[in-house]
Residue, then its C-alpha position, 0 to 999 in steps of 0.5 A: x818511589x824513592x826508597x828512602x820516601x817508601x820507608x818513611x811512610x811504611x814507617x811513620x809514626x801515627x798519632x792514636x786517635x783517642x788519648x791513653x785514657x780512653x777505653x778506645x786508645x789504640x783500636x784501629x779505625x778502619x773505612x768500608x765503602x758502600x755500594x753507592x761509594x759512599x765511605x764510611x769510617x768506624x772504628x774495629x771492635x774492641x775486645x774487653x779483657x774477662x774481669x778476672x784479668x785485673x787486679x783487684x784494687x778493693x770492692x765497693x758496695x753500691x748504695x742508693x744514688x751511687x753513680x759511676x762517674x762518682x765512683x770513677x772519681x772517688x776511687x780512679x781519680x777521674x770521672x772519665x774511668x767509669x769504663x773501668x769499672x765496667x770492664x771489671x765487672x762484665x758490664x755491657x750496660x754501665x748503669x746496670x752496675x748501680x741498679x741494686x743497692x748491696x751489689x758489689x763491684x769490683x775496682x780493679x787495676x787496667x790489664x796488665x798491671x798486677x797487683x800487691x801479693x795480699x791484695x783483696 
């Protein structure tokens, strides 16, 4: 192969799979081949920061009805963010999060980005 041809494309740039916004952004996908032949594509795992890693932003205590979408929106400026709010409260399941009237959550800044000094 042409040297120059091989450093290209050890040195490609990629285009991520999933926009910055996705909690999926930059996890590699990978393939397995089965037995049979058959390829199958997945994507690796994703390993969730512990909640205390972000910057807490404020709390909301849920009320009856609340939704994460909602709560996205209203405090994240998307819907799309729920996953946020889960990362930063040791979520696995989203919906356990507005079970409980009275329970707080915590919103907080992604991982990363710290917060104001007298925040909280």
């Amino acid at each position: 192969m042409d040297p120059i041809e091989a450093f290209m494309q050890a040195n490609a740039l990629t285009t991520p799979l999933f926009p910055p916004t996705s909690r999926y952004h930059g996890i590699a996908a990978a393939q397995l081949t089965l037995p049979d032949g058959t390829t199958v594509a997945y994507l690796k795992r994703r390993f969730v920061p512990p909640p205390e890693n972000f910057a807490l932003l404020q709390e909301h205590m849920v009320a009856a009805g609340d939704r994460l979408d909602n709560l996205a929106a209203r405090y994240l400026g998307d819907p799309q963010q729920y996953w946020r709010i889960c990362d930063a409260n040791g979520a696995m399941r989203p919906d356990e999060l507005t079970e409980t009237a009275g329970r707080r959550l915590r919103i907080t800044l992604p991982e990363g980005i710290p917060g104001a000094p007298d925040a909280g």
